[in-house]
Structures are given as C-alpha cells and as structure tokens.
DRENDO-1510 file (C-alpha; in Angstrom, 1 decimal, always signed):
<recs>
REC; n; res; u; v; w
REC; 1; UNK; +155.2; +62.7; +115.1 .
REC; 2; UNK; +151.5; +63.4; +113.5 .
REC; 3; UNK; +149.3; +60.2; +113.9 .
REC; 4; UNK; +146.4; +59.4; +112.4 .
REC; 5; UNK; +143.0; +59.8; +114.6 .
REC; 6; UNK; +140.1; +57.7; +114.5 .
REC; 7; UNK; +137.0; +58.5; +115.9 .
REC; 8; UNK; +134.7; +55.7; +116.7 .
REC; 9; UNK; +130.5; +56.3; +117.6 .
REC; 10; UNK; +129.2; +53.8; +119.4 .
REC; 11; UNK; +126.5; +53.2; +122.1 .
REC; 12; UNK; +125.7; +50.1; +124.5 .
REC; 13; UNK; +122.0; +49.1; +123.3 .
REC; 14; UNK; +123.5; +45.4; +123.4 .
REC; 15; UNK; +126.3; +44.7; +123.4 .
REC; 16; UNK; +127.5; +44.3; +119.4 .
REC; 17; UNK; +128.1; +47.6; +119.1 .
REC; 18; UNK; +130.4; +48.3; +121.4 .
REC; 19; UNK; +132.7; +44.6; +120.9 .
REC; 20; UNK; +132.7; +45.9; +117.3 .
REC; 21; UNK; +134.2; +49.2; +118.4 .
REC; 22; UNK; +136.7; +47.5; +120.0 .
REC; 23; UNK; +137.6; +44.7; +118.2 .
REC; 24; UNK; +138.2; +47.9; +115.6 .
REC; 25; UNK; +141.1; +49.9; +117.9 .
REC; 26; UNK; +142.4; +46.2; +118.8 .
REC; 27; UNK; +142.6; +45.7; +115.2 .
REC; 28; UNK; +144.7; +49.4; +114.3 .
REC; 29; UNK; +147.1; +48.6; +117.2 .
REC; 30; UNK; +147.8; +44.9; +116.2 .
REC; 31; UNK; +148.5; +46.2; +113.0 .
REC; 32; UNK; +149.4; +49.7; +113.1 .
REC; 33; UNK; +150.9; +50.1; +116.7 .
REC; 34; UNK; +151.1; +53.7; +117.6 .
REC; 35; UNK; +151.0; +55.1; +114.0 .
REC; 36; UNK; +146.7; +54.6; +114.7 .
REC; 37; UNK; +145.0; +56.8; +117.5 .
REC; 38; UNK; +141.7; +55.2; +118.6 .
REC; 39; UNK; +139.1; +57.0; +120.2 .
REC; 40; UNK; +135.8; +55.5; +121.2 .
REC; 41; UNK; +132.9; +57.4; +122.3 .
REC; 42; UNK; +129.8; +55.8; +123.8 .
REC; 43; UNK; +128.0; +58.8; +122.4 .
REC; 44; UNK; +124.4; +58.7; +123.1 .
REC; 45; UNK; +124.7; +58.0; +126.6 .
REC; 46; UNK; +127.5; +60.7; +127.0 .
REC; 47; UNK; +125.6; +63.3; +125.3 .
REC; 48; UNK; +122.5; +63.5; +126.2 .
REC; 49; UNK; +120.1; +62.6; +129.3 .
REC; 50; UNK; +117.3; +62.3; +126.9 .
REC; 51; UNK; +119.7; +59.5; +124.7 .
REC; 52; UNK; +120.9; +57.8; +128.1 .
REC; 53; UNK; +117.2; +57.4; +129.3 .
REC; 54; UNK; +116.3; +55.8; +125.6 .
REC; 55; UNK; +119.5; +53.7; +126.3 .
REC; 56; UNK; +118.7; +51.9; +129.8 .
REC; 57; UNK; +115.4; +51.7; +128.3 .
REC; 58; UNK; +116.4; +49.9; +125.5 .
REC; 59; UNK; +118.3; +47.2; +127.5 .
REC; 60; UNK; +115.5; +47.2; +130.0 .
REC; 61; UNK; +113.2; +45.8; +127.3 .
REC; 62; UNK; +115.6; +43.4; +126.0 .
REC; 63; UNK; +115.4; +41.8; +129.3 .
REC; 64; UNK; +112.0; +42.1; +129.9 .
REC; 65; UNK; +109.7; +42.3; +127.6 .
REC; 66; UNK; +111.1; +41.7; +124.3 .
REC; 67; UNK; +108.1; +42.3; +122.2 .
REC; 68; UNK; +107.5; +46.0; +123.4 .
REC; 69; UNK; +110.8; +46.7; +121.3 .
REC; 70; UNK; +108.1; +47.2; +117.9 .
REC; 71; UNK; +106.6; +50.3; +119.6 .
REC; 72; UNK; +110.1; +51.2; +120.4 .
REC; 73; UNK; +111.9; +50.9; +117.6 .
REC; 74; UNK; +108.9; +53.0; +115.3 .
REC; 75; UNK; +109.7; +55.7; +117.6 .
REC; 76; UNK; +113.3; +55.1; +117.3 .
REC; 77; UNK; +113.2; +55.4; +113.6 .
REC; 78; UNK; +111.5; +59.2; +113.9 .
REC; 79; UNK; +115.2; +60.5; +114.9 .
REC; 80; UNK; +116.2; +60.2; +110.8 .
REC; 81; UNK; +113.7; +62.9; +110.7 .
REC; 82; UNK; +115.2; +64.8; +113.7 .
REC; 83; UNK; +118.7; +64.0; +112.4 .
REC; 84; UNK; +118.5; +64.5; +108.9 .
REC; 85; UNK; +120.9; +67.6; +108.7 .
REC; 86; UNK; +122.5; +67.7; +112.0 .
REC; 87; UNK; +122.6; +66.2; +115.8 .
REC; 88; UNK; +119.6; +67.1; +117.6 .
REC; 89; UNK; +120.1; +66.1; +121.1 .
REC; 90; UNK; +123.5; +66.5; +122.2 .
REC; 91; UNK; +125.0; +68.4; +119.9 .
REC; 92; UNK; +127.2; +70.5; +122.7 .
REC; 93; UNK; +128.9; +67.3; +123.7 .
REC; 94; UNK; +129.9; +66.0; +120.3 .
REC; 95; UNK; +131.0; +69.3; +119.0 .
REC; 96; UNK; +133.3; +69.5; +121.7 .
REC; 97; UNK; +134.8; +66.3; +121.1 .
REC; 98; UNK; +135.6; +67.1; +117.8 .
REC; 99; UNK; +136.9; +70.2; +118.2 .
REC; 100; UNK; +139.4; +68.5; +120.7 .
REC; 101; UNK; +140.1; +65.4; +118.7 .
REC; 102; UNK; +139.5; +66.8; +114.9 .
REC; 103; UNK; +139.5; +63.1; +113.9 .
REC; 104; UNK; +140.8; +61.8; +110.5 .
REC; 105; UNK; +137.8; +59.6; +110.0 .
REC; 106; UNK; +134.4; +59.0; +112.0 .
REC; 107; UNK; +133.7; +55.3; +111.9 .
REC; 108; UNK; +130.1; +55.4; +113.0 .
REC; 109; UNK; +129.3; +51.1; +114.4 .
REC; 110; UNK; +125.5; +52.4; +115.5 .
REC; 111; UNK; +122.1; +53.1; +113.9 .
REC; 112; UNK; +121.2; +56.3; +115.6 .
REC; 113; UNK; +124.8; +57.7; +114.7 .
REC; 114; UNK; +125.4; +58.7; +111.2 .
REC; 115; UNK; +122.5; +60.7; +110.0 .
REC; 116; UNK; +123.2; +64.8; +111.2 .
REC; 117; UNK; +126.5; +63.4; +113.1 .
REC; 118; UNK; +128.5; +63.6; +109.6 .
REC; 119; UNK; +127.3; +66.6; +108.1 .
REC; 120; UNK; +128.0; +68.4; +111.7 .
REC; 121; UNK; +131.3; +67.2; +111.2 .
REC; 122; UNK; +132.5; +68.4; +108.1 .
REC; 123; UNK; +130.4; +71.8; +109.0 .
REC; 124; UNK; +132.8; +72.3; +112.0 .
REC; 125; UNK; +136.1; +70.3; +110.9 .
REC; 126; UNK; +135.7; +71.0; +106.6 .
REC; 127; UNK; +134.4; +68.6; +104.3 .
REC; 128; UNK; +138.3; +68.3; +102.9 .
REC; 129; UNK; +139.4; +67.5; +106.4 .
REC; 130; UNK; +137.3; +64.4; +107.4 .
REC; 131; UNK; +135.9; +61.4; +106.5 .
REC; 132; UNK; +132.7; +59.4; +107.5 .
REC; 133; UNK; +132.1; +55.8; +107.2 .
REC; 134; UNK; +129.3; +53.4; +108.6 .
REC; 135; UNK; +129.7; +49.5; +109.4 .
REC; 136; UNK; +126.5; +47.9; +109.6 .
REC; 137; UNK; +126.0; +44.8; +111.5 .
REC; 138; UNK; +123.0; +43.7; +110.1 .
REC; 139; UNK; +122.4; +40.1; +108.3 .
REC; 140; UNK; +119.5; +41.3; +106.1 .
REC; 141; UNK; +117.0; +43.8; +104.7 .
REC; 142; UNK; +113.0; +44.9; +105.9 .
REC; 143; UNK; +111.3; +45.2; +109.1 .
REC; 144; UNK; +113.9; +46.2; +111.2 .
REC; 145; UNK; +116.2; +48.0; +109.6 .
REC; 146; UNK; +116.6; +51.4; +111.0 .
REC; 147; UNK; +116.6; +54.0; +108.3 .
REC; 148; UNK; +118.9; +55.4; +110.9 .
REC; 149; UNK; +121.8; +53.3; +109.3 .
REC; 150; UNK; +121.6; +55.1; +105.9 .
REC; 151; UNK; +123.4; +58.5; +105.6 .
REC; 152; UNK; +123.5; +58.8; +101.8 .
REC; 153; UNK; +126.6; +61.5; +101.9 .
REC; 154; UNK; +128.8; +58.6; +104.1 .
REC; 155; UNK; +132.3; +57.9; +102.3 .
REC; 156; UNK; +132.4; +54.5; +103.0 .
REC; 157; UNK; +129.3; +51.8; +103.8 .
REC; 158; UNK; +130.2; +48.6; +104.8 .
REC; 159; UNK; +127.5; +46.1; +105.3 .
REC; 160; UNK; +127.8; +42.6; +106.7 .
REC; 161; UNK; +125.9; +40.6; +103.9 .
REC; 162; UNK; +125.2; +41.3; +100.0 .
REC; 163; UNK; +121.2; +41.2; +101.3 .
REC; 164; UNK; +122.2; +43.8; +104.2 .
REC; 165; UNK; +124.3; +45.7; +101.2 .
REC; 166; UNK; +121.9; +46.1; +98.7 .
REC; 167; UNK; +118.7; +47.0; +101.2 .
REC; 168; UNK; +121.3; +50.1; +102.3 .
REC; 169; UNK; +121.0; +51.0; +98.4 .
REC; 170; UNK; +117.8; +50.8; +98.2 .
REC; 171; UNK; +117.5; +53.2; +101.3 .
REC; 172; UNK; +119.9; +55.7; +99.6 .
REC; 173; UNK; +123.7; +55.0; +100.0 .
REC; 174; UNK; +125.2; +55.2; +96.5 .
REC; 175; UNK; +126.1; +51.7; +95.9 .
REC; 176; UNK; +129.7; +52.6; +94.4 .
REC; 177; UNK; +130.3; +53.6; +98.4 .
REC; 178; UNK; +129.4; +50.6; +99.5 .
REC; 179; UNK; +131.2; +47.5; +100.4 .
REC; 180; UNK; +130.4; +43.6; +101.8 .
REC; 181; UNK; +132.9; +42.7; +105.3 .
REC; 182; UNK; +131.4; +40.4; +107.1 .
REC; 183; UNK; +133.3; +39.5; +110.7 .
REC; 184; UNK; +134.2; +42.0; +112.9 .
REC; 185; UNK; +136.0; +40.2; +115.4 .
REC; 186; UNK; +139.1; +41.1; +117.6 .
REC; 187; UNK; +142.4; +39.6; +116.4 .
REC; 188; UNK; +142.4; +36.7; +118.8 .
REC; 189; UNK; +139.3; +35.3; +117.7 .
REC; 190; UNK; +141.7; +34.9; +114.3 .
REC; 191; UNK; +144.0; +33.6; +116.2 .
REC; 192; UNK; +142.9; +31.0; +118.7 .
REC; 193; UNK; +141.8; +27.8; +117.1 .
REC; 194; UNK; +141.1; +24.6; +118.4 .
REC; 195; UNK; +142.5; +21.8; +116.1 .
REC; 196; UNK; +139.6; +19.6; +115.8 .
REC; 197; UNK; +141.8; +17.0; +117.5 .
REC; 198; UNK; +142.2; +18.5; +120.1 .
REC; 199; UNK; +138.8; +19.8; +120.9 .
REC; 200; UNK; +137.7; +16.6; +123.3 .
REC; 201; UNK; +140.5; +17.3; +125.2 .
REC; 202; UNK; +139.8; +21.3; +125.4 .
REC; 203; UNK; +136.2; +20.1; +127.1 .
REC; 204; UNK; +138.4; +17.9; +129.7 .
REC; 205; UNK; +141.1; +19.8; +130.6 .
REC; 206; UNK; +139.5; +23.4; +130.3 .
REC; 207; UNK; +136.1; +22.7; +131.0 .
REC; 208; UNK; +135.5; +20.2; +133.0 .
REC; 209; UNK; +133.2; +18.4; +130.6 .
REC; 210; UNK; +133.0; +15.8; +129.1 .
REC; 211; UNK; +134.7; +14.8; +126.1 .
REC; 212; UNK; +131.9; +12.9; +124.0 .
REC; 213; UNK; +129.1; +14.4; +125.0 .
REC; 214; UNK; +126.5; +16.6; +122.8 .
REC; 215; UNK; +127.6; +20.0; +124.3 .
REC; 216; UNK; +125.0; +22.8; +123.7 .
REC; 217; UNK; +125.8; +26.7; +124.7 .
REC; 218; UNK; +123.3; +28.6; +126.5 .
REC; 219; UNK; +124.5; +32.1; +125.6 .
REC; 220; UNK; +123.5; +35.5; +126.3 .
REC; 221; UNK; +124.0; +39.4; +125.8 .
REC; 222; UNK; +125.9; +41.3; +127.8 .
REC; 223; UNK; +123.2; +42.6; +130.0 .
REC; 224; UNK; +122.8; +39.0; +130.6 .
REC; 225; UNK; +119.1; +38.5; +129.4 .
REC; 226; UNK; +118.4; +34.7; +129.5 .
REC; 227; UNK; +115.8; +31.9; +129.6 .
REC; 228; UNK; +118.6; +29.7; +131.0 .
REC; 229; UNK; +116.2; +28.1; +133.6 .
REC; 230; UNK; +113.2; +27.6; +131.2 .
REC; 231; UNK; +116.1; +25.1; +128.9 .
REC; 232; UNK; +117.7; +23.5; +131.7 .
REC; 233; UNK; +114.9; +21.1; +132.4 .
REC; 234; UNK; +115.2; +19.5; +128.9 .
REC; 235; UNK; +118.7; +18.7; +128.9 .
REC; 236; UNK; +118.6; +17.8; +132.2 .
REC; 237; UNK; +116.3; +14.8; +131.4 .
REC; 238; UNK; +118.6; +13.8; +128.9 .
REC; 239; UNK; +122.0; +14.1; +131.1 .
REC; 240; UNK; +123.7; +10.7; +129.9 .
REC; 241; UNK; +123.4; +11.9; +126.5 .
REC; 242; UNK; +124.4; +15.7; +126.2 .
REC; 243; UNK; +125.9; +19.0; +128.7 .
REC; 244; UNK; +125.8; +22.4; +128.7 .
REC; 245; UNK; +128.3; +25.2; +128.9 .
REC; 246; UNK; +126.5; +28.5; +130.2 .
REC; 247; UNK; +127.2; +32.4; +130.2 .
REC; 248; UNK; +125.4; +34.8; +132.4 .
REC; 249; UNK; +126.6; +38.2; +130.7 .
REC; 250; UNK; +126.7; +41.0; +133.2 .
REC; 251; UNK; +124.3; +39.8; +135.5 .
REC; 252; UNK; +125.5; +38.4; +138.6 .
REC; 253; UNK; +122.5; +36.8; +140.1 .
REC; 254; UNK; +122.1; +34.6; +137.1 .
REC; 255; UNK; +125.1; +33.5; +137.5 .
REC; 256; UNK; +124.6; +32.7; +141.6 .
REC; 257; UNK; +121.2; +31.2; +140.9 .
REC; 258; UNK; +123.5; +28.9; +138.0 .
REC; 259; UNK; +126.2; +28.1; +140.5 .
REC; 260; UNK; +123.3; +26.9; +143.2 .
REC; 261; UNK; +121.2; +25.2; +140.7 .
REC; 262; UNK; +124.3; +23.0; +139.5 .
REC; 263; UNK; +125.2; +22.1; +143.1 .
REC; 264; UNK; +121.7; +20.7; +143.0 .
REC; 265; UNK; +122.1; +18.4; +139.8 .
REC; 266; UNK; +125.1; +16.9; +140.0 .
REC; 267; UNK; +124.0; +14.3; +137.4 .
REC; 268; UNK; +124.5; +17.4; +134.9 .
REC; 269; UNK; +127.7; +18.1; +133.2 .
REC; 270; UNK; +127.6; +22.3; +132.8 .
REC; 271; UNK; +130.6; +24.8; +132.2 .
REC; 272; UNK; +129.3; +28.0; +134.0 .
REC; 273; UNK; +130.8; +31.4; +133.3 .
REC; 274; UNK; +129.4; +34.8; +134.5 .
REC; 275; UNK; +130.4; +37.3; +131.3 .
REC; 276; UNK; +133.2; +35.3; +129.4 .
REC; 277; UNK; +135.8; +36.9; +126.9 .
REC; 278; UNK; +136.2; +33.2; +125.4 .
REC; 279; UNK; +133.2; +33.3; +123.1 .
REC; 280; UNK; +135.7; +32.1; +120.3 .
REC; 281; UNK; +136.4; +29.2; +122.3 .
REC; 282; UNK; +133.1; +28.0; +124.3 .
REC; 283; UNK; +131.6; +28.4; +120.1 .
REC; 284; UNK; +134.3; +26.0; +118.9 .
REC; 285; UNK; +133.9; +23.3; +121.5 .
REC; 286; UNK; +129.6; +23.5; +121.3 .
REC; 287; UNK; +127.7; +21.4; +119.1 .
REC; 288; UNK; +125.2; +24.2; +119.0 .
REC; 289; UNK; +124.7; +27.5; +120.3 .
REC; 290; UNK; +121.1; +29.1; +121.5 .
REC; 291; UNK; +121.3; +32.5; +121.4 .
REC; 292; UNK; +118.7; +35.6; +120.5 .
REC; 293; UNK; +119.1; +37.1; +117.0 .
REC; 294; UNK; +122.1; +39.5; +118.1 .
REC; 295; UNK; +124.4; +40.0; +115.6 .
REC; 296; UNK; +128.2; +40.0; +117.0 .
REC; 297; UNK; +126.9; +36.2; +118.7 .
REC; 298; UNK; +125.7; +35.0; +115.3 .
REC; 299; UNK; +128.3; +35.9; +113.2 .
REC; 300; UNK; +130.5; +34.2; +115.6 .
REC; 301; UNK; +128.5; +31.1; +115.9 .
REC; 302; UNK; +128.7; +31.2; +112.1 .
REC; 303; UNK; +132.6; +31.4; +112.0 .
REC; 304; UNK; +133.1; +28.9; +114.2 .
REC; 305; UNK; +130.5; +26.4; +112.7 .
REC; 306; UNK; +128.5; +26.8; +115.7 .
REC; 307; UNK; +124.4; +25.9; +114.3 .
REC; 308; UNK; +121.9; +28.5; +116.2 .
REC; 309; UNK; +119.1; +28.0; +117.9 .
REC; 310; UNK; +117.3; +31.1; +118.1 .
REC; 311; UNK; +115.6; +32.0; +121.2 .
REC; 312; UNK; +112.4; +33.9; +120.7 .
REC; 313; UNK; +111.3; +33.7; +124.1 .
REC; 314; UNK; +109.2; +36.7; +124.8 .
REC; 315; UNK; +108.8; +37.8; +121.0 .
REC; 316; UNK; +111.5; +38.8; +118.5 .
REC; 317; UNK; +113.1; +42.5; +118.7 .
REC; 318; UNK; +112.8; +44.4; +115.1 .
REC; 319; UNK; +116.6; +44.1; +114.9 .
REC; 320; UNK; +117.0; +40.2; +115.7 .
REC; 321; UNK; +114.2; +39.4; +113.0 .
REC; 322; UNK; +116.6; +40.1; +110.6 .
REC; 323; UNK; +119.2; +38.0; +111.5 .
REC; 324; UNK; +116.6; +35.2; +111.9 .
REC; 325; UNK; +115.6; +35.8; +109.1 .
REC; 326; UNK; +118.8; +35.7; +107.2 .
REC; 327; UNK; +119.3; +32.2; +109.1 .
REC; 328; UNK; +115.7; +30.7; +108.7 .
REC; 329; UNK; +115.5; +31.5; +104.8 .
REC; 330; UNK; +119.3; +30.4; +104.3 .
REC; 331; UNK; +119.9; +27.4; +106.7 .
REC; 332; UNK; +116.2; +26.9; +107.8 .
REC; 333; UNK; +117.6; +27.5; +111.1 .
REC; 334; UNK; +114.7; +26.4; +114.0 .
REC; 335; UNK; +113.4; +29.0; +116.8 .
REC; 336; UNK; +111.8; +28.7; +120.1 .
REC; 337; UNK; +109.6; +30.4; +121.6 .
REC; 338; UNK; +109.2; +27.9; +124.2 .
REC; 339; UNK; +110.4; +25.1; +126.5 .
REC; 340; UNK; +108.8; +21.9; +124.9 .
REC; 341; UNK; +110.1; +23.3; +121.5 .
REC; 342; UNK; +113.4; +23.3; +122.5 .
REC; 343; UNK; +112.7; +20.0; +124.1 .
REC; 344; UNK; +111.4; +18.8; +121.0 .
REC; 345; UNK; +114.4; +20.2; +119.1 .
REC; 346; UNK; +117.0; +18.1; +121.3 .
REC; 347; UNK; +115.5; +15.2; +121.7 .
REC; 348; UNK; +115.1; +15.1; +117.5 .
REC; 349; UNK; +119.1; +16.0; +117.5 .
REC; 350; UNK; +119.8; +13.4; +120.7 .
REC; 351; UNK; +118.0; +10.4; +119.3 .
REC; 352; UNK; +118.4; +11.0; +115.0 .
REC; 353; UNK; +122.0; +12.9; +114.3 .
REC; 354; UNK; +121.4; +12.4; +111.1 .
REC; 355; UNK; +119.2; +15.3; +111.8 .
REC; 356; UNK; +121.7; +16.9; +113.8 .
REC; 357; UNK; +124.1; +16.6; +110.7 .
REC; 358; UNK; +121.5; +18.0; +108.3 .
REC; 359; UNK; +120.6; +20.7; +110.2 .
REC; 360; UNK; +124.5; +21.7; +110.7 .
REC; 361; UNK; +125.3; +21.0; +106.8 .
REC; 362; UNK; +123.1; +23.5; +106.3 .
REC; 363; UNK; +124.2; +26.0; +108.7 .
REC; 364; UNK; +127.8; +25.8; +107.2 .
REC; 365; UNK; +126.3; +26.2; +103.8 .
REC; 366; UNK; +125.9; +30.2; +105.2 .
REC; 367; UNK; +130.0; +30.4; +106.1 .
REC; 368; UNK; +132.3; +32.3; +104.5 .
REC; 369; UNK; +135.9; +33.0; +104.5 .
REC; 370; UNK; +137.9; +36.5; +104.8 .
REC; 371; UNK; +140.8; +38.3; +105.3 .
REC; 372; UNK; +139.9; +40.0; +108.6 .
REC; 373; UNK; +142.6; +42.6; +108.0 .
REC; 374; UNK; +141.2; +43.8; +104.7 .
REC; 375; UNK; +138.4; +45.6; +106.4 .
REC; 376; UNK; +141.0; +47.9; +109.0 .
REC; 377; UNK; +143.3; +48.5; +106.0 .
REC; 378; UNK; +140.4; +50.0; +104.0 .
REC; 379; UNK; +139.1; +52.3; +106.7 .
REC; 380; UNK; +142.7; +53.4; +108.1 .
REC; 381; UNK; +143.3; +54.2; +104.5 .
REC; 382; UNK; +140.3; +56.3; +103.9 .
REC; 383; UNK; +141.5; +58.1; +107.0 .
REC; 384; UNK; +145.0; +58.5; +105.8 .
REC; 385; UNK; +143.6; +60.2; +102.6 .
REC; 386; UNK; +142.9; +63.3; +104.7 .
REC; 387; UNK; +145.7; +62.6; +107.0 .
REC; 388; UNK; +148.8; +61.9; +105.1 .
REC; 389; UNK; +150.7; +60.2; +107.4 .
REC; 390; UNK; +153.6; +57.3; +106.8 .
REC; 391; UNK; +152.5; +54.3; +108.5 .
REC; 392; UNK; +154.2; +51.4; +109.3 .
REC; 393; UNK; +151.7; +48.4; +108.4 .
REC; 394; UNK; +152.6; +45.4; +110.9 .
REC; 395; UNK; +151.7; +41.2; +109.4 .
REC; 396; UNK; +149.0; +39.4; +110.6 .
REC; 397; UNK; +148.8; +36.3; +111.4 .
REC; 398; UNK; +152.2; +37.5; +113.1 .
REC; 399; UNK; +154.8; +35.6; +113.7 .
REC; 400; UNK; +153.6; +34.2; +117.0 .
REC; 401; UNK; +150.3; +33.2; +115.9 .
REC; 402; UNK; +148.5; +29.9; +117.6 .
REC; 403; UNK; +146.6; +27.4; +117.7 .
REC; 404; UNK; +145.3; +26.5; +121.5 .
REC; 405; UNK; +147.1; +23.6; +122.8 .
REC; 406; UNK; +146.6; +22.0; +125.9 .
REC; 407; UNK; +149.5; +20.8; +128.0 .
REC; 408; UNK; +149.8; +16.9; +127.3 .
REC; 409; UNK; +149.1; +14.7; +130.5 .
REC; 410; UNK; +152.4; +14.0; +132.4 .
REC; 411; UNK; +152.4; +11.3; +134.7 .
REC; 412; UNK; +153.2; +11.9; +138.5 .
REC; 413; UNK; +156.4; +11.0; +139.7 .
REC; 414; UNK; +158.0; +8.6; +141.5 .
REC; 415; UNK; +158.5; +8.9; +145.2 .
</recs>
C-alpha cells in the first residue's frame, strides 16, 4: 500500500522547533494512523559540522550570555544570501535524504531551512512531484525576524499571528500562499484539561501544593537556561502567601541544586521537575508563568490562560523580542530584567489582585480559539495533491477524549 511521506526540517536552536516537529507527526498518526509517513530530520546539525558548531553555539548563548545573540543573529541572517538558490553547507547530506525518502511534502518548522532547501528539492525530485510549506512560529514582525523564514516560491506559509502573516508579505511570500494557525501543540495538550473545579485538588493530590495559594511557574527551555535562584528569594519572603512549581529543562544540576535548596526552606511550598512533558498541566494549575520570549512556552501560556512574565535577564535574544513585543503592545505584559523587579511585580499582585486581575484580563484579551486539526488536514492535503493516495481521516476529539480527574479521597478501612 503507497503512503503518503512527510518530510519535516527542523533543528534544536531551542527547543520550539523541534516540539513543533513533533507535535506535527503526533498529529498525522492520531489522525491518519499509518496512511501518514513522518520523517523528521534535525538537519543542520546532521549536515554539516559548520551548521552543528553554529548550533551548540547558539544554545551556548542562550544560556550564557543572552545579549551576544544580536551579533549572532546579523550573521545568521547572511545565509538568505548563501541560500538564496540552493543549500550551501550540507547539501550531500540532504540530497541523500531525498533521494531515499522522495517526500510528498517538505514541511520546513526552522528559519535557516527553506530558502535554497526547496528549490534543491524540486531540482532533484520535479517541481510536479513535491511540495514545500513553511510554519512560522513567530508572534510578530521587525527586528528579529529572520529573512531566513521567507522563501517566496513556498506552497504553503503558515504564520502564527496576522502581525507575523502580513510581515512574511511584506518580505516576499505571495499573500494568497499564506495562511494564520496559531497553536501547534501535540494532541494531548487538546485533550487534557483541568475542569476549573478541580484544579485545587490537581495542586493537592498531584503536586504536593497547596490548594489556595498564588502558584507562580518558573519555567525554562529545554537546555534548561534559568534565573531560578535570582527569583527564589522574592517568593520566598512571601511564603504564607504564594508557591512555586519549577522546571529545570535538560539540565541536571539545576535541578540538584533545586532539590538541595528546597530541603533548605521547608517554609516554601515548590513542585520541582527536572524537563517535564506536562507543560499543559503545570500552565493550567499556575497563576502565572515566567518564562523568556520563546515561542512554543508562550503560546501555551496563552492557551491555557497562563499571564507571562517575561524574563529578560541578561538581555533579550532578536527572536524573543518579538514575542515580547507582541505581548507588551497587546496585553502590556511586564518584563524583568532583574530580581527587585520581579519582587516588585509580586508583591504588587500579592497585596492588590485587583492588579493581578487586570493584568490577567488583559492577557486573555490576546487568546484565541481553533480547530487544532485544521492546520494537519491542510498540510497532509497539500501533500496528497502530489501523492494521490486514499486516506482514511480518523475524529478528534476521539471517542476517549478527557478531562484529568483525580481519584476522589476514599476513606481507610476498618480493621
């Protein structure tokens, strides 16, 4: 039986664009089972030595040194030059995997992986025999926004916001190409919920917290870049009043130094997880999130009515500007750059929720609604317009869909 073949060009500079590759195949097979092949290819780092040095680089500065990321992105943005009919650098590597794969469609989720990457591909494969489309993750326009994202022959452009949308025009993507989906999330986000009656209880029974305190989320990337020691101190002097749950990402000794500083305070309630596939979750049962301005967290936080603080600690990458940006100028959303800021910020929210309430009103002002399936449906059918195959198109929510319940107290029994 022929199947349709996906090809999906990703790279782990953070981590959004790889949970948006594979909240993408988790998507085809809840829906499309078998019918939908799937491949993902981390393709700058498996290409080229020059690409996977720019990489660990990359993620070095995230963590580091935030600010150098200016210098780093202008260079960066000299590849739409390099790229601008074909792939420069590593261009053995991905002509090999399409000759092996010969995908339906190339679903490019990364900057620095559409301009010369398409036009290889319908060199080698026909233009007749393959499609390209680009999902942007980005909230808004400007300073920022690689010019790497814009391939004006793509098929399909789908941008997160009608800001994001109409900046690609401006850059060159024929705007009859482009289209606005905003969440890319994996199907259990969808479908775990919290009813909101039962979300005290979720901070009791799941997370050891307490059920009417102010809960705020001290999250991270993957690469687990944090300032989770620099915000401690100021909830910490107001522990009869609010708790914390924390994430470390992928970086163990944050999460050791966590597990020993909590020892230390037992006056502080804290939920501590090292890297946590339960974002969905941890969002829904936080008063408010501090994050950086990465784009996968945000539109989470955003979907589950989770108000941001945005961590500038160290400067603000080129790329997180313009979700801040989208989120300042919409909600007025505060940042920090830091510790008494963010001290200031929750003792305003502590002592005043009216504040609190403001601030969050206008956080949820941002929200929108959508069919999360409408998004796979419209990229497995541009692939199926060069494959032709009969697929068999599952229901979501499916029949088992849910809500998260918690297993009602049962009292011990009798001797």
């Amino acid at each position: 039986m022929s199947k349709l073949r996906i090809l999906v060009l990703t790279s782990s500079t953070g981590g959004g664009h790889d949970a948006r590759a594979e909240a993408f195949a988790e998507w085809c097979f809840q829906l499309y089972r078998h019918d939908v092949d799937v491949r993902i290819e981390q393709m700058l780092e498996a290409s080229s030595l020059f690409y996977r040095s720019g990489v660990n680089l990359y993620n070095w500065i995230q963590k580091k040194s935030p600010w150098l990321h200016k210098i780093f992105f202008a260079v960066v943005e000299g590849l739409s030059l390099l790229n601008r009919r074909s792939v420069t650098f590593g261009h053995s590597y991905y002509e090999k995997v399409l000759l092996d794969y010969r995908p339906h469609l190339i679903l490019s989720v990364h900057d620095c992986l559409n301009r010369g990457y398409f036009q290889l591909a319908r060199r080698l494969l026909g233009a007749d025999r393959v499609r390209c489309a680009t999902y942007c993750g980005e909230f808004s326009g400007g300073w920022g926004y690689s010019r790497n994202w814009v391939e004006p022959t793509v098929d399909r452009y789908f941008a997160r916001t009608p800001t994001a949308r109409d900046y690609a025009v401006k850059l060159g993507v024929p705007a009859e190409y482009t289209r606005v989906r905003g969440y890319l999330m994996r199907p259990r986000a969808h479908l775990e919920h919290i009813p909101p009656g039962e979300r005290a209880r979720y901070r009791t029974k799941e997370l050891g917290l307490r059920p009417d305190l102010f809960t705020v989320f001290l999250a991270t990337g993957g690469n687990g870049a944090h300032n989770h020691f620099e915000l401690l101190p100021a909830l910490l002097r107001h522990a009869d009043r609010c708790q914390a749950i924390i994430i470390c990402g992928r970086n163990k000794q944050a999460y050791n130094d966590l597990i020993h500083w909590r020892a230390n305070h037992p006056e502080f309630n804290c939920h501590i997880e090292a890297y946590s596939e339960i974002m969905h979750l941890l969002m829904q049962a936080s008063d408010a999130i501090v994050t950086r301005g990465g784009t996968t967290t945000c539109a989470k936080a955003l979907c589950f009515e989770c108000p941001i603080i945005f961590n500038a600690f160290g400067g603000i990458m080129p790329q997180e500007s313009l979700t801040w940006k989208f989120f300042h100028n919409g909600a007025d959303s505060p940042k920090i750059e830091t510790a008494g800021e963010f001290d200031d910020i929750i003792t305003r929210w502590l002592f005043d929720p009216a504040s609190y309430g403001r601030a969050r009103k206008r956080f949820l002002q941002l929200r929108y609604d959508e069919d999360p399936t409408l998004l796979i449906d419209e990229l497995v059918g541009l692939a199926n317009d060069v494959a032709r195959v009969e697929l068999g198109r599952r229901p979501f929510p499916p029949p088992n869909g849910h809500q998260i319940r918690l297993v009602p107290d049962v009292p011990p029994a009798r001797g």
